[in-house]
N, C-alpha and C positions, 0 to 999 in steps of 0.2 A: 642528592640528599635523600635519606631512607625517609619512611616512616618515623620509626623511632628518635632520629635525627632531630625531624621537622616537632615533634610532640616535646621532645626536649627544650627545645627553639621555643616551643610556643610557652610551654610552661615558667621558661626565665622572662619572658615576653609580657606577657599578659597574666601570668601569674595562673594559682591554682585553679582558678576559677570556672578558666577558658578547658582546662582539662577535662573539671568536674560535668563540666555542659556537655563534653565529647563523650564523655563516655557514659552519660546522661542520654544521650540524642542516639549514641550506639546500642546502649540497652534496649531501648525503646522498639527501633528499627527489627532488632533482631525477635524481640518478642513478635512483635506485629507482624512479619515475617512467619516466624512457625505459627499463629493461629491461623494468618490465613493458611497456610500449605494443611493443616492440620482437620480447618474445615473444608478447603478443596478435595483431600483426600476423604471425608464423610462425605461428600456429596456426590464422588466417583463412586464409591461402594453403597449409596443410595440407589445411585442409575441404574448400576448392573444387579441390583436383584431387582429394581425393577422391573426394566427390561428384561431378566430371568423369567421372571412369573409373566408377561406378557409375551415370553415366547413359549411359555407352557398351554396359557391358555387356543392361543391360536393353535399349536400344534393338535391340542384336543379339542377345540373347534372343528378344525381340516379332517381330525380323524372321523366327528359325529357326522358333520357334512357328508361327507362322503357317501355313509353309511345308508342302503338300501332303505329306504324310507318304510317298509314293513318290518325289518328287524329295530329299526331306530322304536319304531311303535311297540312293540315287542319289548323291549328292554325298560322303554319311558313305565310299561303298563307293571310290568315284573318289579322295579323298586318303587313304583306305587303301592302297588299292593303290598310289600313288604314293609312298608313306612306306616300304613293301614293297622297290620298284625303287631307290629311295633307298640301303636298306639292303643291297640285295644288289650294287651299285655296289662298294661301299665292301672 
């Protein structure tokens, strides 16, 4: 017996009712269905930029780390002074 078959069956069976509940119980499912997929895929593309930007920052972490601790002082004192001039502009 198909689908079709058995919905036919039930419909002489138990009348409109039992149909109107299936496809009642069927709408339901299939919505509930795509929100979830809908908020799993926002919370996939949540991760990966977050994850994005927390592999940015480590990478430019790694790179300051790195970096010879007189030019690191160097550079810290060069956009100081520059944020200084900035502010005395103003």
């Amino acid at each position: 017996m198909t689908t079709p078959d058995a919905l036919i069956n039930g419909g002489i069976v138990y009348g409109p009712g039992l149909l109107l509940a299936a496809a009642t119980l069927t709408a339901r499912n299939c919505c509930r269905w795509a929100a979830d997929r809908w908020r799993d895929r926002a919370d996939a593309r949540r991760y990966a930029a977050t994850a994005a930007r927390l592999h940015c920052v480590a990478t430019v972490t790694d790179a300051v780390m790195a970096m010879p601790e007189d030019l690191l002082v160097a550079q810290l004192e060069a956009k100081y002074a520059a944020d200084n001039a900035r502010e005395e502009k103003k």
